[in-house]
C-alpha positions as CSV (number, residue, x, y, z in Angstrom):
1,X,120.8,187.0,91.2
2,X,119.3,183.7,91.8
3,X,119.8,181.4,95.6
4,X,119.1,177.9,95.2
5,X,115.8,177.7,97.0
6,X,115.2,181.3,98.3
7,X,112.3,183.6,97.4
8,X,113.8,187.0,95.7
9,X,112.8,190.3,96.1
10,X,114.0,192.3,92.9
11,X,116.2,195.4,93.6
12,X,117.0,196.4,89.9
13,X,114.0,196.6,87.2
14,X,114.5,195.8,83.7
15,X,118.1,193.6,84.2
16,X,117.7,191.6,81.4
17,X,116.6,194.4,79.5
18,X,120.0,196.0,79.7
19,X,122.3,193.3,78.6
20,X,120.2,193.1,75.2
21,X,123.0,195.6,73.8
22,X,125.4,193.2,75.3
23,X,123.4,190.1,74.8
24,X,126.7,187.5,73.7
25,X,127.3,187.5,77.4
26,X,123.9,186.2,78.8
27,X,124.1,183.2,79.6
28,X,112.1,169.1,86.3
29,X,93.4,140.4,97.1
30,X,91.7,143.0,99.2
31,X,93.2,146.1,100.5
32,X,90.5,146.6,97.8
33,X,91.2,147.5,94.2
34,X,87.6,149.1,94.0
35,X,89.4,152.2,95.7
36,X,89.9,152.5,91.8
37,X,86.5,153.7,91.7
38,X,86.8,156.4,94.4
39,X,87.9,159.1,91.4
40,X,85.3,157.3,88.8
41,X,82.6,157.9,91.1
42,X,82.2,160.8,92.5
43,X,79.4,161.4,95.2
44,X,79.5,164.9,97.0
45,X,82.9,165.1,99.8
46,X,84.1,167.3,102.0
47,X,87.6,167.4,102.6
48,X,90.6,170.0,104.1
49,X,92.8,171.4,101.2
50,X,96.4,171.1,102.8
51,X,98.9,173.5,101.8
52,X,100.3,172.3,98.2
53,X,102.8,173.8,95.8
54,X,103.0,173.6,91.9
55,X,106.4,172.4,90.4
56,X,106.9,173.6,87.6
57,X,109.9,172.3,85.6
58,X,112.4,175.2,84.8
59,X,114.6,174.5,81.4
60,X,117.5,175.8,80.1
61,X,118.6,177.9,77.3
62,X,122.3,177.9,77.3
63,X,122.4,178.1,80.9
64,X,119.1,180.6,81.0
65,X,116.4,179.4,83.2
66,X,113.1,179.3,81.0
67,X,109.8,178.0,81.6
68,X,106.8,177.2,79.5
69,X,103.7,179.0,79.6
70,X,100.5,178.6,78.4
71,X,98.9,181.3,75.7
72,X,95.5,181.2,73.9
73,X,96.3,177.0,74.2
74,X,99.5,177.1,72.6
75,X,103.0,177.0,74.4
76,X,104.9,180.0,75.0
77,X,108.7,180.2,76.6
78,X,109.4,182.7,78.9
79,X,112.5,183.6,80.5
80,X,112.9,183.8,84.2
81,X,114.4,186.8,85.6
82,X,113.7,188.5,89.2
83,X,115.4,192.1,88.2
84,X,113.5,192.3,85.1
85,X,110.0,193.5,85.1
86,X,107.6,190.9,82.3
87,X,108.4,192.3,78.9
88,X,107.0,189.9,76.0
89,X,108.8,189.4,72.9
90,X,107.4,191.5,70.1
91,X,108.5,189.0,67.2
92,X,106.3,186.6,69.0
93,X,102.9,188.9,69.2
94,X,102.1,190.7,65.7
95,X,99.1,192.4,67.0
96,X,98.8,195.2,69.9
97,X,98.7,199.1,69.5
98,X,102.2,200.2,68.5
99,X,104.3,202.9,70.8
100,X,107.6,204.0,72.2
101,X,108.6,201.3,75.1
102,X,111.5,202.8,77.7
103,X,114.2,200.6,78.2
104,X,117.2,201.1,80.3
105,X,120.5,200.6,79.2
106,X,124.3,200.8,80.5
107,X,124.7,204.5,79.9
108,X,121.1,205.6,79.8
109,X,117.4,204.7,79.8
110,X,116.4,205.5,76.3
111,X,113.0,204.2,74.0
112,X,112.7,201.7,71.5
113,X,109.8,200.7,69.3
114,X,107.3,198.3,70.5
115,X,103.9,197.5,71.2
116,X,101.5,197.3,74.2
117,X,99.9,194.2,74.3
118,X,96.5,193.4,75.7
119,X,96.3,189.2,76.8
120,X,93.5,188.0,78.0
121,X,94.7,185.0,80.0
122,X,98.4,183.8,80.6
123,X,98.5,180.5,82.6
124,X,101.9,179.5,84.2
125,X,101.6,176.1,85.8
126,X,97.8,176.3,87.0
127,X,98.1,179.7,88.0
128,X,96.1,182.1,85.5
129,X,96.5,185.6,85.0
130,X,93.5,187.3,83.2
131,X,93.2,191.0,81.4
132,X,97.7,191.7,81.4
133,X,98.9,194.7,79.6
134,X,102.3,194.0,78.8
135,X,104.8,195.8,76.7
136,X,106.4,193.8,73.4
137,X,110.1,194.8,72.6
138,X,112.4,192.9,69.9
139,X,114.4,190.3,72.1
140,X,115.9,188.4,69.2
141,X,119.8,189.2,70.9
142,X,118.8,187.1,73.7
143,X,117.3,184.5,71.6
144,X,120.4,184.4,69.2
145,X,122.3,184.5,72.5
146,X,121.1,181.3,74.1
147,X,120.0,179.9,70.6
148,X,116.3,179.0,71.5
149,X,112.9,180.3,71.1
150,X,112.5,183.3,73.5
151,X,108.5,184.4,74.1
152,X,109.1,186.6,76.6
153,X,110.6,187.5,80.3
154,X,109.2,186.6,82.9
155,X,109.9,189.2,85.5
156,X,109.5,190.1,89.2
157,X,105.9,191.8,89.0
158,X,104.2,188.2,87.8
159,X,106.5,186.2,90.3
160,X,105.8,188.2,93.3
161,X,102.1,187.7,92.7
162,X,102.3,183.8,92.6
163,X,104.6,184.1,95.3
164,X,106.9,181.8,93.1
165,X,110.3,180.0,94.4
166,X,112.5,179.3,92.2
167,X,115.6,176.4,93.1
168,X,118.4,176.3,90.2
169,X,119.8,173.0,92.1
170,X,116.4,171.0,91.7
171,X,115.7,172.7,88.0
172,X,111.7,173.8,89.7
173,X,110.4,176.7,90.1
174,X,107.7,176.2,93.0
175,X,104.1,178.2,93.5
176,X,102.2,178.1,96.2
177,X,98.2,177.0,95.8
178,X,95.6,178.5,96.9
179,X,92.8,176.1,98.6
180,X,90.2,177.5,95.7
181,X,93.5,176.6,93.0
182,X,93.5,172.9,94.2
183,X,89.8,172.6,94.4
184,X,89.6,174.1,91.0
185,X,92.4,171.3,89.9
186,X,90.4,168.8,91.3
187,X,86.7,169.9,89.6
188,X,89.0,169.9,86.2
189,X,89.8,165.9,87.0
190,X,86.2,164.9,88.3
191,X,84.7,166.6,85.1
192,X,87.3,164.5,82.6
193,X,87.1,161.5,84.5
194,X,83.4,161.8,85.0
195,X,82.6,159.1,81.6
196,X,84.0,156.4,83.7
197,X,81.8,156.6,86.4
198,X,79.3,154.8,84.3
199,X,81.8,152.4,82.5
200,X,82.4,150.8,86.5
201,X,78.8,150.5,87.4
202,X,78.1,149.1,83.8
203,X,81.2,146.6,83.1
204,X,82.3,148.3,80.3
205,X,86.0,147.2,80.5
206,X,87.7,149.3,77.4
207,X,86.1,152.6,78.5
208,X,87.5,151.8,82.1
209,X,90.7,150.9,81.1
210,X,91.5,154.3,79.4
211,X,90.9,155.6,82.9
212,X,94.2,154.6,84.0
213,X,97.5,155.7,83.0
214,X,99.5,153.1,81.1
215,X,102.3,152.9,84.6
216,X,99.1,152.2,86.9
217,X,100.2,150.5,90.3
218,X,97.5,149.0,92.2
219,X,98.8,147.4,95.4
220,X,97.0,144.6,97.3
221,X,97.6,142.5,100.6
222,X,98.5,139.5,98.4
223,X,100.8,141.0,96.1
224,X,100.3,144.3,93.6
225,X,99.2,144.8,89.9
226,X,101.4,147.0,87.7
227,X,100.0,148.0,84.5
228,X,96.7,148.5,83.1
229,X,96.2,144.9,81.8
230,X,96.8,143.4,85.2
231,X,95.0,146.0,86.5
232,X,91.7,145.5,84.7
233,X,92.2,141.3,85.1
234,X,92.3,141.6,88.6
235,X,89.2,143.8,88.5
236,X,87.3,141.9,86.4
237,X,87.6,139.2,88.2
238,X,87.2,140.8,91.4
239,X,84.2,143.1,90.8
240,X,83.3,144.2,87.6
241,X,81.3,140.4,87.3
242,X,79.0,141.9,89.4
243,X,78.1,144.9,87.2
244,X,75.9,146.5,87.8
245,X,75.0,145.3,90.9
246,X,78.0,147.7,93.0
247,X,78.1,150.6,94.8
248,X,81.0,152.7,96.0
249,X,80.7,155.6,98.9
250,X,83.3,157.7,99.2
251,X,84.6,160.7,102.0
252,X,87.8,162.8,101.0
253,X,89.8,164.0,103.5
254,X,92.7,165.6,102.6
255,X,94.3,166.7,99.0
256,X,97.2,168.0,97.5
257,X,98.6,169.1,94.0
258,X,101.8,169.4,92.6
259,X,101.7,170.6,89.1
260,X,99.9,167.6,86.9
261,X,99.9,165.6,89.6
262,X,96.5,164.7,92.4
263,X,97.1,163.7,95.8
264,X,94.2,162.4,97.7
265,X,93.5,160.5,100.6
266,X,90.0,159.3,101.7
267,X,87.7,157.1,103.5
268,X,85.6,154.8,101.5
269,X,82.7,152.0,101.3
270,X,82.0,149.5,98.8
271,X,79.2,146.6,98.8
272,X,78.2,144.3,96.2
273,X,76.5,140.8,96.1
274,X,79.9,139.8,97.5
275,X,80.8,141.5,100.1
276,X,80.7,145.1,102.1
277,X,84.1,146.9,103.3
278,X,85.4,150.0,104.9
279,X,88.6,151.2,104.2
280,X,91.1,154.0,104.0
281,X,93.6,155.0,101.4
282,X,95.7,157.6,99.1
283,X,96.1,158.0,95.8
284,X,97.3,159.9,92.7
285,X,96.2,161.0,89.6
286,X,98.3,162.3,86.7
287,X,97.5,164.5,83.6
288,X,99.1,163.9,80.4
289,X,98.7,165.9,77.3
290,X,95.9,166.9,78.7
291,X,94.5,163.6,79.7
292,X,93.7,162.4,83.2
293,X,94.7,159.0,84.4
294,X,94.9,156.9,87.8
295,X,98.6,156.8,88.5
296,X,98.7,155.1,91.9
297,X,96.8,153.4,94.8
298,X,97.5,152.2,98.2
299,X,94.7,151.3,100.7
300,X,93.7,149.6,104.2
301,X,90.8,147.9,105.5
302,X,89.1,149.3,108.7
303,X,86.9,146.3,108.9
304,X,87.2,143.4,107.2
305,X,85.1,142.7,104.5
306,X,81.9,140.2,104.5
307,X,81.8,136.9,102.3
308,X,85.0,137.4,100.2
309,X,85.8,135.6,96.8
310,X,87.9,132.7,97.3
């Protein structure tokens, strides 16, 4: 049913479904380290939103493809299956207003109890659907089948609508984003990384360093900085003596995401009492457990900057 790469369109509803009778066989110094700042302080940009698609990690479940969802903040595991239309899996939802569900079998499409089930908001990847109705039928044969928690199937009527590509070889399943999906990613990491704004133009080194993930690389014309503790030295040193006597300008020009990952690239300024540059660079951000951090940063000088440390 599946092909490596390849978007499906479904041509038998319910697959999954079908098999549950049968469910034994079922089987992711200066090319200027103040560039740190261009995420910590963020003045109004403009920038084009390139094309950019979510990866989303697909896992297994004795040979299943599953991947995890998102439901009222907790993690759910749905089952990926492009004949099957979404069907949640009533052990997992107690509440809902019970009825007959139809479900189609080998020999004949029959009904089996069930509930429909009203969820609010059910986010795969960054995509978010709101208001679902969904049907709830006991899937505990796949479950004991593959020997994992089972939340539901995801089927073709949710995967069509986030235009989803799934690729077996590289374990992903790949949604496209929407220009208002990566701006809304990227107005999610200026609001959590908004408290360090203050802690650059103030000097206050342990809130800053918390800004950066713990596998920071900052690279420099004279060598690079891996590591927050290098990282922060090398700042210090560099700029932070000059609290609060800085000021960083910002233009973003281009940005992608791909799934908890920021791509961005930018023009920038920065001036202090030692010196006033113009460059241009790209970096990353990643988010983990729900924490933002500066992953990665690579910049150029346009013009040389003016009175430089020695």
């Amino acid at each position: 049913m599946f092909s490596c790469g390849d978007k499906h369109t479904p041509t038998r509803p319910r697959a999954i479904l079908r098999e549950l009778p049968r469910a034994p066989h079922l089987m992711k110094q200066s090319i200027l380290a103040v560039a740190v700042v261009f995420i910590l302080l963020f003045t109004t940009v403009h920038a084009q939103d390139s094309p950019a698609a979510e990866e989303i990690p697909i896992q297994r479940c004795d040979g299943l493809p599953v991947i995890k969802t998102r439901l009222n903040h907790a993690d759910m595991f749905f089952l990926l299956d492009t004949a099957s239309t979404t069907t949640l899996n009533l052990k997992s939802f107690s509440s809902g207003r019970s009825k007959r569900i139809p479900v189609t079998t080998w020999t004949s499409t029959t009904t089996v109890d069930g509930r429909q089930i009203s969820l609010p908001e059910l986010t795969v990847g960054n995509h978010q659907f709101r208001d679902l109705t969904l049907p709830a039928v006991d899937l505990s044969m796949i479950e004991q089948a593959c020997g994992s928690r089972i939340d539901g199937i995801l089927g073709f009527d949710l995967l069509d609508k986030m235009d989803m590509t799934i690729n077996l070889k590289r374990q992903v399943a790949s949604v496209d984003m929407s220009p208002a999906e990566i701006q809304a990613g990227f107005a999610e990491m200026q609001e959590a990384m908004h408290p360090c704004t203050d802690a650059f133009h103030l000097g206050k080194v342990a809130v800053l360093k918390n800004c950066f993930d713990p596998a920071i690389v900052l690279y420099v014309p004279t060598g690079e900085f891996r590591g927050r503790k290098q990282v922060m030295d090398y700042l210090e040193q560099r700029y932070l003596r000059f609290a609060p006597n800085l000021r960083f300008a910002m233009t973003l020009r281009d940005r992608q995401s791909f799934g908890d990952v920021l791509w961005y690239s930018y023009d920038y300024t920065v001036e202090s009492p030692n010196e006033h540059s113009i460059g241009h660079g790209t970096a990353m951000c990643r988010r983990t457990g729900g924490h933002w951090g500066i992953l990665n940063m690579h910049n150029s000088l346009l013009q040389p900057e003016a009175n430089p440390s020695p």
